[in-house]
mmCIF file of the N, C-alpha and C atoms, coordinates in Angstrom:
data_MODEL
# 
_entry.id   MODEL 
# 
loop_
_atom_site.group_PDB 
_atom_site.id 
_atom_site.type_symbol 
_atom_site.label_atom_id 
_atom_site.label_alt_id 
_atom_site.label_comp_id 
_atom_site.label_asym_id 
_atom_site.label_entity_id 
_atom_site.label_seq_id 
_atom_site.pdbx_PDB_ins_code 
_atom_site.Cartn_x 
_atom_site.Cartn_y 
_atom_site.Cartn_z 
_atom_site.occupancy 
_atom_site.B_iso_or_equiv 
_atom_site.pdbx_formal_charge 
_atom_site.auth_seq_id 
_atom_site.auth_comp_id 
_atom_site.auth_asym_id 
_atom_site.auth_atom_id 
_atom_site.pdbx_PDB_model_num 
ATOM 1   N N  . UNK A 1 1  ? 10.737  57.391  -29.496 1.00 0.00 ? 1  UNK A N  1 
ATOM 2   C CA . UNK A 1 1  ? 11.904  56.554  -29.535 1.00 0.00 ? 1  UNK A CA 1 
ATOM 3   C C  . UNK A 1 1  ? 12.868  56.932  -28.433 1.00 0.00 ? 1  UNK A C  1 
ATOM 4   N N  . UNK A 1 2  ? 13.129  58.207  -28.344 1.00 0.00 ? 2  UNK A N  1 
ATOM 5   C CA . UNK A 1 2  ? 13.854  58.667  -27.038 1.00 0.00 ? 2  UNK A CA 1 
ATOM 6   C C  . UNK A 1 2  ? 13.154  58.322  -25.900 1.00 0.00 ? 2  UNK A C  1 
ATOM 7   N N  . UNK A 1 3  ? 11.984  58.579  -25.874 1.00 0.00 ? 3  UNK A N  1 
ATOM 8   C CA . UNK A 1 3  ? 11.150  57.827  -24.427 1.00 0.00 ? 3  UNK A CA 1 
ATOM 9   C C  . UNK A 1 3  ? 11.586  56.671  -24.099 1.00 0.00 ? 3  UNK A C  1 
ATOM 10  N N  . UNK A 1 4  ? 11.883  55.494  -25.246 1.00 0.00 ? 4  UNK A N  1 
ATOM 11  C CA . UNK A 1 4  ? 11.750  54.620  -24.807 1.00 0.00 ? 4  UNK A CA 1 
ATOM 12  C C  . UNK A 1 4  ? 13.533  53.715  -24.333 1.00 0.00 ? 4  UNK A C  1 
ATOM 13  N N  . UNK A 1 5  ? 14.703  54.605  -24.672 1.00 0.00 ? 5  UNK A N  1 
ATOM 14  C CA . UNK A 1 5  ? 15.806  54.344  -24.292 1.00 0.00 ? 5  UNK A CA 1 
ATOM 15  C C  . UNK A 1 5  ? 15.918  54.741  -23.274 1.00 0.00 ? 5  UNK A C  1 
ATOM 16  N N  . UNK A 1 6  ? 15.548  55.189  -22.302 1.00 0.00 ? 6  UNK A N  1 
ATOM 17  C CA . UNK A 1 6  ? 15.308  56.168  -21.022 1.00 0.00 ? 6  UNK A CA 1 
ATOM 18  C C  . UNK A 1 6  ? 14.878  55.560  -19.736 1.00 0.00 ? 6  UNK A C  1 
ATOM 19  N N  . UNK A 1 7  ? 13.650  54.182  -20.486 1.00 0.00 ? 7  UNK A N  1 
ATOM 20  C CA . UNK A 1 7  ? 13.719  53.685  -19.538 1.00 0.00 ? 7  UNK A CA 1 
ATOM 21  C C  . UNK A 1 7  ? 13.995  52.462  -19.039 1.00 0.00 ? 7  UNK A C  1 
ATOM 22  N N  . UNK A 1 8  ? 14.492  52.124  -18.061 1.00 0.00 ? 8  UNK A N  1 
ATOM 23  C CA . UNK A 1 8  ? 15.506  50.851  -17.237 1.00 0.00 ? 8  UNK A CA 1 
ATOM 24  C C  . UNK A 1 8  ? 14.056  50.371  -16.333 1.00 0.00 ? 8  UNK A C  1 
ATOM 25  N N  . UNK A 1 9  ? 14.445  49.128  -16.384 1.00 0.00 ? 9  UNK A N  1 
ATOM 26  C CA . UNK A 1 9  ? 13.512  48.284  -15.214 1.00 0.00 ? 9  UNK A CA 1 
ATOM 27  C C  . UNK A 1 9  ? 14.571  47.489  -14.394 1.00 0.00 ? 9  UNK A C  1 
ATOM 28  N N  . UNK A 1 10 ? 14.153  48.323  -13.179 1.00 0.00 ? 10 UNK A N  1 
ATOM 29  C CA . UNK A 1 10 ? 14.637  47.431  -11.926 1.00 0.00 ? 10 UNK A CA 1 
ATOM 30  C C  . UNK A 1 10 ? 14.110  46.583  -11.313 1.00 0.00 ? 10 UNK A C  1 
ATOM 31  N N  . UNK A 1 11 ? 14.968  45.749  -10.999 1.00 0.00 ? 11 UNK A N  1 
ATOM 32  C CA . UNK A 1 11 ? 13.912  44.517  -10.175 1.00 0.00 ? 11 UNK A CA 1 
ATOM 33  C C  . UNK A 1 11 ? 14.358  44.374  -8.701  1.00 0.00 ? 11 UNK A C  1 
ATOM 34  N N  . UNK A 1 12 ? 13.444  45.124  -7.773  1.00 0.00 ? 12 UNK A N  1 
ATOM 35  C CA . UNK A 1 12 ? 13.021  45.504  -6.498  1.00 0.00 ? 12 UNK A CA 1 
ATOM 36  C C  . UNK A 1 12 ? 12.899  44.388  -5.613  1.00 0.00 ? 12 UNK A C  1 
ATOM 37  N N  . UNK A 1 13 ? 12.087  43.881  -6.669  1.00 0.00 ? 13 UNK A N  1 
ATOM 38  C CA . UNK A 1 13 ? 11.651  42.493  -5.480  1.00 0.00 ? 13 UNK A CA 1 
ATOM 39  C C  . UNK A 1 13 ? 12.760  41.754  -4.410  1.00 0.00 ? 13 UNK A C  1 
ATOM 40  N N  . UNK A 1 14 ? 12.643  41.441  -3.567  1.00 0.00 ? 14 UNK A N  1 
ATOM 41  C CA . UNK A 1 14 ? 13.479  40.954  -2.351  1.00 0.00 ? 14 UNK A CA 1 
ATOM 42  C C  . UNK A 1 14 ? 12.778  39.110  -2.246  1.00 0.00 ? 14 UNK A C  1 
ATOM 43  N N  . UNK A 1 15 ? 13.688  38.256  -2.060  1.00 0.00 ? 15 UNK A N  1 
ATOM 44  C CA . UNK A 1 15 ? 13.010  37.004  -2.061  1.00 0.00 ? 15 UNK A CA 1 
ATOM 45  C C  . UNK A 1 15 ? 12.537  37.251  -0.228  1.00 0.00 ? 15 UNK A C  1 
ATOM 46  N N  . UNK A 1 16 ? 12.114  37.123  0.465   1.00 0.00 ? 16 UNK A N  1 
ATOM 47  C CA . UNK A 1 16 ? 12.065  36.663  1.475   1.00 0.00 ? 16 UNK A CA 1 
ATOM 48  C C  . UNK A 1 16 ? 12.583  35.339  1.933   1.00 0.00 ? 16 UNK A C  1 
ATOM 49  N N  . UNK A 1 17 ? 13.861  35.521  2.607   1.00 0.00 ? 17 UNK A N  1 
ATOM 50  C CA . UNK A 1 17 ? 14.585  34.126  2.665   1.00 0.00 ? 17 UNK A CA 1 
ATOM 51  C C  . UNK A 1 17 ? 13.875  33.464  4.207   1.00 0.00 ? 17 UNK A C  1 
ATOM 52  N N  . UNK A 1 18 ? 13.449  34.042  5.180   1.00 0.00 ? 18 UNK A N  1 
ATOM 53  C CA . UNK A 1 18 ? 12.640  33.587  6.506   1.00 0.00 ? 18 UNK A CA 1 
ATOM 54  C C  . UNK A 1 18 ? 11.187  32.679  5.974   1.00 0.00 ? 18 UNK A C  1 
ATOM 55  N N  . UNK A 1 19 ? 10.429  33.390  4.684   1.00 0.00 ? 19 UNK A N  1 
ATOM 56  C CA . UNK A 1 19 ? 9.566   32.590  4.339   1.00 0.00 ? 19 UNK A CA 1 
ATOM 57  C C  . UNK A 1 19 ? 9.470   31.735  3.962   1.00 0.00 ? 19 UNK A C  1 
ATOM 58  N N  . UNK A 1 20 ? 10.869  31.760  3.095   1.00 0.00 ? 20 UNK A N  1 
ATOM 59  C CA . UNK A 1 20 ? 10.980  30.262  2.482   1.00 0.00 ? 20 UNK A CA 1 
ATOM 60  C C  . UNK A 1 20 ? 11.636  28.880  3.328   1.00 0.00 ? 20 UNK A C  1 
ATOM 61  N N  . UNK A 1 21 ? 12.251  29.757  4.600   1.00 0.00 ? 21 UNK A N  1 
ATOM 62  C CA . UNK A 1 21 ? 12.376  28.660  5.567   1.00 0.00 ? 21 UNK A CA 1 
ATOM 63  C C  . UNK A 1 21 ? 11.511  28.189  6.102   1.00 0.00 ? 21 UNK A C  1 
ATOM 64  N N  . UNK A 1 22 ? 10.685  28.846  6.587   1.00 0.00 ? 22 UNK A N  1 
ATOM 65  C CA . UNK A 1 22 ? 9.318   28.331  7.046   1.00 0.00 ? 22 UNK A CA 1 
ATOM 66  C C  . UNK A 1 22 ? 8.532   27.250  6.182   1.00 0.00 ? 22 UNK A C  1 
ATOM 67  N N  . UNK A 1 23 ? 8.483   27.633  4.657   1.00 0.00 ? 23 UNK A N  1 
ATOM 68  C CA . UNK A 1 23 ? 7.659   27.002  4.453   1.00 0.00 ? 23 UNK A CA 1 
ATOM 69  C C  . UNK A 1 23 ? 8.715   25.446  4.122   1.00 0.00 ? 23 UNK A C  1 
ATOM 70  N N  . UNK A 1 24 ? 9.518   25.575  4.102   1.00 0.00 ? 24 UNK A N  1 
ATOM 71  C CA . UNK A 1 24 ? 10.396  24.121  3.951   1.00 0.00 ? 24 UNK A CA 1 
ATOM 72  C C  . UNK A 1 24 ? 10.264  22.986  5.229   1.00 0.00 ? 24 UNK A C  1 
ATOM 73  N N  . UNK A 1 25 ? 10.815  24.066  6.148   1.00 0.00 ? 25 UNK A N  1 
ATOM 74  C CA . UNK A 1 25 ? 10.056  23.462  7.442   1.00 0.00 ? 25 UNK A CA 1 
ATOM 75  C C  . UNK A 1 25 ? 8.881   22.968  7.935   1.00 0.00 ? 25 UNK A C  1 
ATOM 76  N N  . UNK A 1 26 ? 7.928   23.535  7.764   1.00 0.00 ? 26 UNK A N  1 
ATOM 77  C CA . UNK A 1 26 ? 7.034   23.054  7.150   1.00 0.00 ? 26 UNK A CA 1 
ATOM 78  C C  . UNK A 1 26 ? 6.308   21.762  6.522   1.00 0.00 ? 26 UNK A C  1 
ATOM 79  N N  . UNK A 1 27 ? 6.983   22.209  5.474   1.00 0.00 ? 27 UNK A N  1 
ATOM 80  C CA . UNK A 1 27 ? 7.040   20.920  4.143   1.00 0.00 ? 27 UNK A CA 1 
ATOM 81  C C  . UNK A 1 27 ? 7.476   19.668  5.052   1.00 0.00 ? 27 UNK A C  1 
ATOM 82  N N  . UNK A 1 28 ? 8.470   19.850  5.224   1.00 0.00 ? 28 UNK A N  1 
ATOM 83  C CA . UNK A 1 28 ? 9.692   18.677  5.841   1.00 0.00 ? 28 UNK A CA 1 
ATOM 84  C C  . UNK A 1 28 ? 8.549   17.770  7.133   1.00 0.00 ? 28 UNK A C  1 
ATOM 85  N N  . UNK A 1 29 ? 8.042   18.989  8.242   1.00 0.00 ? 29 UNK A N  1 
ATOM 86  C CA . UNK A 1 29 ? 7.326   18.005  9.134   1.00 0.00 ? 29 UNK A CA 1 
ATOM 87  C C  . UNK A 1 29 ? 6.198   17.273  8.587   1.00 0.00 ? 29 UNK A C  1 
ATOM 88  N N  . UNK A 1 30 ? 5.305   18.015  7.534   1.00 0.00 ? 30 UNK A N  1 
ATOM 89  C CA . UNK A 1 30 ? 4.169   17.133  7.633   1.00 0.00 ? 30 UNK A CA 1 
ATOM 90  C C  . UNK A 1 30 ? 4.720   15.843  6.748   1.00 0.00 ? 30 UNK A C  1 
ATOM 91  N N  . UNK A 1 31 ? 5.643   16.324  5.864   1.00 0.00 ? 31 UNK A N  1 
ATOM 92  C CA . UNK A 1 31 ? 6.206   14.797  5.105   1.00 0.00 ? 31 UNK A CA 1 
ATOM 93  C C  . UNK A 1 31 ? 6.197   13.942  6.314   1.00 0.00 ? 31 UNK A C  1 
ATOM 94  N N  . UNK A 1 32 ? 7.417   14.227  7.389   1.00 0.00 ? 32 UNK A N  1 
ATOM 95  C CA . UNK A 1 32 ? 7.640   13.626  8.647   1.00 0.00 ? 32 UNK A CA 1 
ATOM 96  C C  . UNK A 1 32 ? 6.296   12.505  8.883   1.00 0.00 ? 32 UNK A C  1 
ATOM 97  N N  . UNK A 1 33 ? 5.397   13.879  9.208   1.00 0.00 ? 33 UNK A N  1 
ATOM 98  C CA . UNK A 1 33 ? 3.880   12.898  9.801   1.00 0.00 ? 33 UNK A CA 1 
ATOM 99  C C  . UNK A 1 33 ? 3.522   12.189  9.024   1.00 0.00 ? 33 UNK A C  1 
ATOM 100 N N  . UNK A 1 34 ? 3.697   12.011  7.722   1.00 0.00 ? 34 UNK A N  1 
ATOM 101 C CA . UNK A 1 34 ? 2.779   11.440  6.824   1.00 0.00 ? 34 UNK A CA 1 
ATOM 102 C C  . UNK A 1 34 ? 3.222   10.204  6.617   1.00 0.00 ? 34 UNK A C  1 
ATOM 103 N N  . UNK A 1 35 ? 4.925   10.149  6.986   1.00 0.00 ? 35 UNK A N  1 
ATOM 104 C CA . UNK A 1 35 ? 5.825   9.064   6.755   1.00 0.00 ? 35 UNK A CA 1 
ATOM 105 C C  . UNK A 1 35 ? 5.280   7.924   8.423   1.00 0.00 ? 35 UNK A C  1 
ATOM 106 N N  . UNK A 1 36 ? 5.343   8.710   9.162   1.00 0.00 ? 36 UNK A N  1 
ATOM 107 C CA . UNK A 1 36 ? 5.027   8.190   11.175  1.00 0.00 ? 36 UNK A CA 1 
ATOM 108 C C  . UNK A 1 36 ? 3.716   7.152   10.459  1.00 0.00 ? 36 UNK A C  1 
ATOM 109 N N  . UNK A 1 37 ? 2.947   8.022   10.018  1.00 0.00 ? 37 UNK A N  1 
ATOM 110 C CA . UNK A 1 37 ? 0.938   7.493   10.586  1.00 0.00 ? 37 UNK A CA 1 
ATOM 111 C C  . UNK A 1 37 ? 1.222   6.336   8.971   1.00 0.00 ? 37 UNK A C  1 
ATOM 112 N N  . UNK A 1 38 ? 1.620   6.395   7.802   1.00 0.00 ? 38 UNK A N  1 
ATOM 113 C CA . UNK A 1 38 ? 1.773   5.490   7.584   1.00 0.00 ? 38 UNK A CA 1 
ATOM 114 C C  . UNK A 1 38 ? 3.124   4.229   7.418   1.00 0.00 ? 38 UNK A C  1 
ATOM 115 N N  . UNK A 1 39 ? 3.901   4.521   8.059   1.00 0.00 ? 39 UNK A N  1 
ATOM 116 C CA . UNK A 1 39 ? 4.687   3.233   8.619   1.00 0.00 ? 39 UNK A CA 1 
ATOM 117 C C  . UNK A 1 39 ? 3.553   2.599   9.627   1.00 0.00 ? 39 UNK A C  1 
ATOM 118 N N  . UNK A 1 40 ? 2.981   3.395   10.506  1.00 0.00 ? 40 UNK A N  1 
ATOM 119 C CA . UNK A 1 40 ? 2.172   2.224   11.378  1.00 0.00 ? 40 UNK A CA 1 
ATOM 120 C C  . UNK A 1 40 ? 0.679   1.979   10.497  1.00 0.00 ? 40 UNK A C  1 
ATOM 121 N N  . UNK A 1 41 ? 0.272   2.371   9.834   1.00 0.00 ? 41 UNK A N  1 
ATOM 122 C CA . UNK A 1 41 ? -0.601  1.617   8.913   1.00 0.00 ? 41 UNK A CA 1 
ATOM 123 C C  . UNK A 1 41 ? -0.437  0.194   8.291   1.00 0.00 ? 41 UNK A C  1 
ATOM 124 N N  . UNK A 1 42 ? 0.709   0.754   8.002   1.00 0.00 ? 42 UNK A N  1 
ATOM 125 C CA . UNK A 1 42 ? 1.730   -0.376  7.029   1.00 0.00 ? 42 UNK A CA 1 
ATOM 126 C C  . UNK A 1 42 ? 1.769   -1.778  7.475   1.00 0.00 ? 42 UNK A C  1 
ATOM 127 N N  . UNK A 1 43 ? 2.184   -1.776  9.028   1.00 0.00 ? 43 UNK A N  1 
ATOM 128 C CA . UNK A 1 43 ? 2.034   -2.761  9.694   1.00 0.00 ? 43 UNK A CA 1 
ATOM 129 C C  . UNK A 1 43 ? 0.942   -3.240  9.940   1.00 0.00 ? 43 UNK A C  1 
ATOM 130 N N  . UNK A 1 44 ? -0.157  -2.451  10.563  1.00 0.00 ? 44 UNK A N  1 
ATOM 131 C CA . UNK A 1 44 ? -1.874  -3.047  10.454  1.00 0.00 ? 44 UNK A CA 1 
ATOM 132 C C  . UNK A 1 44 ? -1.773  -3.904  9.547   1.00 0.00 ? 44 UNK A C  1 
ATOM 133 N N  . UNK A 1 45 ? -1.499  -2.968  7.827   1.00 0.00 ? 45 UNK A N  1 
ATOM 134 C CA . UNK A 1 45 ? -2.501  -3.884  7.511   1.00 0.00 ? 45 UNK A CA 1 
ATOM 135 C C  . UNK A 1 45 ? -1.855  -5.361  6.821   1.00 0.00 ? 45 UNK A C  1 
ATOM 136 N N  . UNK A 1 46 ? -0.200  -5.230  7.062   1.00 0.00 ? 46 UNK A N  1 
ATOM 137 C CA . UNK A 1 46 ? 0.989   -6.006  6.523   1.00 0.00 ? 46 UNK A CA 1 
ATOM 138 C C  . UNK A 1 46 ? 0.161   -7.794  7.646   1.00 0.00 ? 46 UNK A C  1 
ATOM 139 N N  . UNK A 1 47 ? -0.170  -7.464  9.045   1.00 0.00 ? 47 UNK A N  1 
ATOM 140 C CA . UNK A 1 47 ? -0.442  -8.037  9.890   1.00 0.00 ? 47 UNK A CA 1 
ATOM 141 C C  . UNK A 1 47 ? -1.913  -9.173  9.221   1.00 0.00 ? 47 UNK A C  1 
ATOM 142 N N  . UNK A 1 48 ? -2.484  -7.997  9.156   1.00 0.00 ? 48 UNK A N  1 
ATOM 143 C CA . UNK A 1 48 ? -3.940  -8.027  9.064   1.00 0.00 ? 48 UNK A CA 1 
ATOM 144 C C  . UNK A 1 48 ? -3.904  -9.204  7.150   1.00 0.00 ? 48 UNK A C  1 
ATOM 145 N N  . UNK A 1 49 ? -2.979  -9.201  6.363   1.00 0.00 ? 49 UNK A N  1 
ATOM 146 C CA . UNK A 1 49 ? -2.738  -9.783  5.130   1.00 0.00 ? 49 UNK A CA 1 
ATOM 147 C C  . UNK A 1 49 ? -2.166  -11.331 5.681   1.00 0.00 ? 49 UNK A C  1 
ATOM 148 N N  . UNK A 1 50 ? -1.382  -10.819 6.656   1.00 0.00 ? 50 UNK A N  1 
ATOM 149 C CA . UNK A 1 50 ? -0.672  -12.252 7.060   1.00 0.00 ? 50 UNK A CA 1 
ATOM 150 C C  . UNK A 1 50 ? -1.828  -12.936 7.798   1.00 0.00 ? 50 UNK A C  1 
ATOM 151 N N  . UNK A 1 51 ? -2.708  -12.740 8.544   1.00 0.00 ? 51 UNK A N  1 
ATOM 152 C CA . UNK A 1 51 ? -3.803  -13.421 9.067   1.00 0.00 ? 51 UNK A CA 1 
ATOM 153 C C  . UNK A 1 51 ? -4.900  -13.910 8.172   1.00 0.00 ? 51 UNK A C  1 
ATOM 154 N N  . UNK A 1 52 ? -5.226  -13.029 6.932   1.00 0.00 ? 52 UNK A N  1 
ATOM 155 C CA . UNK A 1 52 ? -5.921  -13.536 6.209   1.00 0.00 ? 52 UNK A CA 1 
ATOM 156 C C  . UNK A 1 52 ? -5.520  -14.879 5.142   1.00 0.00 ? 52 UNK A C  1 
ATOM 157 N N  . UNK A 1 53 ? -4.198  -14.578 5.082   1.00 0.00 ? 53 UNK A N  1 
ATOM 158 C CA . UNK A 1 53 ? -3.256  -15.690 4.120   1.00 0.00 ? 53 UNK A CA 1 
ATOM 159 C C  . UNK A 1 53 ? -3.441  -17.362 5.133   1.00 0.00 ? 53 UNK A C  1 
ATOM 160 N N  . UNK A 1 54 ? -2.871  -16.859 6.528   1.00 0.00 ? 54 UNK A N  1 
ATOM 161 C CA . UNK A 1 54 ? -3.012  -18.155 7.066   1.00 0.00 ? 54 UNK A CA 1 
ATOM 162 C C  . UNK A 1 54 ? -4.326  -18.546 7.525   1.00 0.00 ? 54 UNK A C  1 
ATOM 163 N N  . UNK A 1 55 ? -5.053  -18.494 7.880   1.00 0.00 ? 55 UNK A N  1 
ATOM 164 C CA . UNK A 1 55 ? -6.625  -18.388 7.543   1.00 0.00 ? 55 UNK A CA 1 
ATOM 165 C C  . UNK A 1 55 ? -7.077  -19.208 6.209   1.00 0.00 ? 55 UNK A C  1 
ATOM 166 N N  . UNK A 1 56 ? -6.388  -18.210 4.964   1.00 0.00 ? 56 UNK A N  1 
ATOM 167 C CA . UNK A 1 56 ? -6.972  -19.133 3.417   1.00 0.00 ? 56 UNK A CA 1 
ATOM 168 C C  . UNK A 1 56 ? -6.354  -20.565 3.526   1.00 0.00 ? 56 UNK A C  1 
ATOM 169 N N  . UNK A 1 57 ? -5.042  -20.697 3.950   1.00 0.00 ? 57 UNK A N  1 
ATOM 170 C CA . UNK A 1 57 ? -4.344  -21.905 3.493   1.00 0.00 ? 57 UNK A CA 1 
ATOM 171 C C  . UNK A 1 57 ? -4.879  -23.228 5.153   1.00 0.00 ? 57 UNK A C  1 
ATOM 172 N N  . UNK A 1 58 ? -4.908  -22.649 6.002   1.00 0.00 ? 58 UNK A N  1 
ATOM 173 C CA . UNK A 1 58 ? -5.895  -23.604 6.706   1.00 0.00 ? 58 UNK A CA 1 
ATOM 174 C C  . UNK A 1 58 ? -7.260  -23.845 6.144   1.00 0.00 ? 58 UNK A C  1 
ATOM 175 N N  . UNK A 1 59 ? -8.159  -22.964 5.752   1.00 0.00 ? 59 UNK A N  1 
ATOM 176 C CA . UNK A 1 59 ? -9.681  -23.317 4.998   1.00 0.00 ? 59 UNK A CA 1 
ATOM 177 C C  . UNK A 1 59 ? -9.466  -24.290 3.700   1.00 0.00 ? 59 UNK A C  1 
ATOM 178 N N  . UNK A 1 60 ? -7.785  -24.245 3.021   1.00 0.00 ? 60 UNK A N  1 
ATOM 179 C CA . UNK A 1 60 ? -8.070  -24.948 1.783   1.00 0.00 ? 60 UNK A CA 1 
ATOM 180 C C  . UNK A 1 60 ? -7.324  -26.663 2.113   1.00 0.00 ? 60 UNK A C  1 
ATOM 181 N N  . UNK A 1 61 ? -7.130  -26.393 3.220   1.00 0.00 ? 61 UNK A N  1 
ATOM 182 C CA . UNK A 1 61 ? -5.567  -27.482 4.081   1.00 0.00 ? 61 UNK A CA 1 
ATOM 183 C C  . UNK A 1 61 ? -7.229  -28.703 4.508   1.00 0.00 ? 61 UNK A C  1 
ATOM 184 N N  . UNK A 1 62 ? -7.928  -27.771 5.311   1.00 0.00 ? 62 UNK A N  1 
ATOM 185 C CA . UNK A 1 62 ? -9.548  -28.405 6.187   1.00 0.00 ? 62 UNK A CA 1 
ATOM 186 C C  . UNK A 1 62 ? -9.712  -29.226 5.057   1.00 0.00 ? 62 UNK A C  1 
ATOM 187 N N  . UNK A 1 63 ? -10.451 -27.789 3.796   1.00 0.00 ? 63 UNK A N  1 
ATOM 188 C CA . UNK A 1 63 ? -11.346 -28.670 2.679   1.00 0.00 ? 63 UNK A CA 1 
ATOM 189 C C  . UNK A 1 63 ? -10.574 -29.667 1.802   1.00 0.00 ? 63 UNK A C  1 
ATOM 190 N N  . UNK A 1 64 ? -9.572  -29.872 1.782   1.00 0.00 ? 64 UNK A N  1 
ATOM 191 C CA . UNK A 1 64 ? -8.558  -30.694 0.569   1.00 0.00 ? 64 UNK A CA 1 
ATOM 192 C C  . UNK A 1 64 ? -8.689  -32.108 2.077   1.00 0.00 ? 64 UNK A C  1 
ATOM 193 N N  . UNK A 1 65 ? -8.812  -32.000 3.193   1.00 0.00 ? 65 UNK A N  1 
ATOM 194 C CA . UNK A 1 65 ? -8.602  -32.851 3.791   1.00 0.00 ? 65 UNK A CA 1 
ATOM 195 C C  . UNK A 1 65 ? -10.323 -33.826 4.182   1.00 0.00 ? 65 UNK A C  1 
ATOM 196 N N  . UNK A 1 66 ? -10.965 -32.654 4.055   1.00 0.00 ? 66 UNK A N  1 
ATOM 197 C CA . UNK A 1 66 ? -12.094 -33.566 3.875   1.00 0.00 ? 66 UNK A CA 1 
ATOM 198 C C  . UNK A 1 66 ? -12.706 -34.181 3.312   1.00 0.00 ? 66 UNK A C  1 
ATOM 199 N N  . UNK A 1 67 ? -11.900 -33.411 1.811   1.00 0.00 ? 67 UNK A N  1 
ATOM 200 C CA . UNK A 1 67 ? -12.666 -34.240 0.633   1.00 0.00 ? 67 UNK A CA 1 
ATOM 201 C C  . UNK A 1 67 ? -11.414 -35.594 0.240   1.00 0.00 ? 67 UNK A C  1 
ATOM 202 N N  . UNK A 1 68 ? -10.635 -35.722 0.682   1.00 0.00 ? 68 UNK A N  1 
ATOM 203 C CA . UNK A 1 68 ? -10.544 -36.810 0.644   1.00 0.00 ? 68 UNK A CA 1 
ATOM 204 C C  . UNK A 1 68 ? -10.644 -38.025 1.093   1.00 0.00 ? 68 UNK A C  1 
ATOM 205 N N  . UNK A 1 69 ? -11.163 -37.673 2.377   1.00 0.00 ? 69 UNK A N  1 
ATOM 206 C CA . UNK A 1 69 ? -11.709 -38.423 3.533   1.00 0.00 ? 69 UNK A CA 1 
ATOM 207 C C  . UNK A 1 69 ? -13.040 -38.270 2.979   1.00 0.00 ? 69 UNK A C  1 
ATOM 208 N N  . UNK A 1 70 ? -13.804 -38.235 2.052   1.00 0.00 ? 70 UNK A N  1 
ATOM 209 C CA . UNK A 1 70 ? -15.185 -38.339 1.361   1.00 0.00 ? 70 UNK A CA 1 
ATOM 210 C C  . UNK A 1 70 ? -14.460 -39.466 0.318   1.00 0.00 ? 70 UNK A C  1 
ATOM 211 N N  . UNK A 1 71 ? -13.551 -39.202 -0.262  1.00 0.00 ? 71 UNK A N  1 
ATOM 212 C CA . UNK A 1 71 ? -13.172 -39.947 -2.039  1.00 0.00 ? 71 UNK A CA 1 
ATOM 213 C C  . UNK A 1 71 ? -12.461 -41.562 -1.493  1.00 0.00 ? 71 UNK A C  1 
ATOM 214 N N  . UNK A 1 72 ? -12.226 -41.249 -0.161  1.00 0.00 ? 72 UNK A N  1 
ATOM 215 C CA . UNK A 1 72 ? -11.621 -42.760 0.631   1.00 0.00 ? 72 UNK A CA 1 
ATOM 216 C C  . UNK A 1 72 ? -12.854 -43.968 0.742   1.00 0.00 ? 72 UNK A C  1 
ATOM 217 N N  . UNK A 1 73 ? -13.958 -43.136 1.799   1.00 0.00 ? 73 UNK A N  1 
ATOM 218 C CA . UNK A 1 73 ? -14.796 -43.757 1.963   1.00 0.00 ? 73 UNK A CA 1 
ATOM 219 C C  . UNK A 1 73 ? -16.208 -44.347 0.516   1.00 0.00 ? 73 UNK A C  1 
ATOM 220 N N  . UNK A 1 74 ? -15.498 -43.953 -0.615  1.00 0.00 ? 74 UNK A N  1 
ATOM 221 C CA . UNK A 1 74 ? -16.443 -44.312 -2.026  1.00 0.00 ? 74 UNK A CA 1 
ATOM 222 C C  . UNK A 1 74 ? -15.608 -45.093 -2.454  1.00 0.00 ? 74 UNK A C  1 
ATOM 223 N N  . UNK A 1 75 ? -14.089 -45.735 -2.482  1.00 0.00 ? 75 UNK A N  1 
ATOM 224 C CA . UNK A 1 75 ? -13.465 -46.333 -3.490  1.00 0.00 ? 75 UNK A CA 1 
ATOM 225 C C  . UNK A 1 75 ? -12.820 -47.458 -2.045  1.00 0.00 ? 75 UNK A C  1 
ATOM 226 N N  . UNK A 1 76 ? -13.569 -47.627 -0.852  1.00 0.00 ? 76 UNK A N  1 
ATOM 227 C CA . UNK A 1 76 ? -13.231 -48.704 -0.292  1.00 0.00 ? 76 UNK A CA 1 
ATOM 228 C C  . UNK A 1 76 ? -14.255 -49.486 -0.606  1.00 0.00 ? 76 UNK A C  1 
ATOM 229 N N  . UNK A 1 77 ? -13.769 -51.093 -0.879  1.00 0.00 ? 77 UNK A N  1 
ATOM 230 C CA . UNK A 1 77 ? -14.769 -52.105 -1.047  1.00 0.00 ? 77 UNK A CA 1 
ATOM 231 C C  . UNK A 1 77 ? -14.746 -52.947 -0.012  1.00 0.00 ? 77 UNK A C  1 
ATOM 232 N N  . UNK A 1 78 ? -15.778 -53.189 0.492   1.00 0.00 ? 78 UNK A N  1 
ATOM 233 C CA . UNK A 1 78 ? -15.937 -53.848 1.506   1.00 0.00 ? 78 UNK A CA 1 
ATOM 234 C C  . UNK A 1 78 ? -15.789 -55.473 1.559   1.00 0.00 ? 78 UNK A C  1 
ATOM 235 N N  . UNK A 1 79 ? -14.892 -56.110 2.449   1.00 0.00 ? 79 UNK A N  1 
ATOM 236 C CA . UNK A 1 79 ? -15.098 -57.534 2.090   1.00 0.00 ? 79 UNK A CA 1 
ATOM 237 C C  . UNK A 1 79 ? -15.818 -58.312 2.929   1.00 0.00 ? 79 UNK A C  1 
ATOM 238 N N  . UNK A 1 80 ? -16.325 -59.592 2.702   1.00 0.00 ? 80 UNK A N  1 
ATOM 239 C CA . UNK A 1 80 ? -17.477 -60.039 3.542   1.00 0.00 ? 80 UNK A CA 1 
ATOM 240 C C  . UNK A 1 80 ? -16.600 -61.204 4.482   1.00 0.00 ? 80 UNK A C  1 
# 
């Protein structure tokens, strides 16, 4: 029991404040890069959506226009 009032725990440890700058720094650039490479992704493929959109609505603009130029030529009657 006396042993054990006797003894104190110190706490030694030192944070390393240089390491933890580093690694923030760190942190901070590759966020940086990760933010760069996809903003220009973003645009690819923002681009690449807008081409496919106008693309669909011309293919459905064509086919809506041909088929009615099919449904014209069945419901004209011809006169003699």
């Amino acid at each position: 029991m006396a042993l054990a009032q006797h003894i104190s725990i110190q706490n030694t440890e030192k944070v390393n404040h240089h390491f933890l700058w580093k690694i923030s720094q760190t942190g901070t650039a590759l966020l940086k890069r990760l933010l760069w490479h996809t903003k220009g992704y973003a645009t690819v493929f923002g681009i690449m959506l807008l081409t496919f959109a106008s693309l669909s609505f011309l293919y459905l603009y064509w086919s809506g226009k041909k088929l009615t130029q099919v449904f014209q030529h069945h419901t004209v009657v011809e006169q003699k």
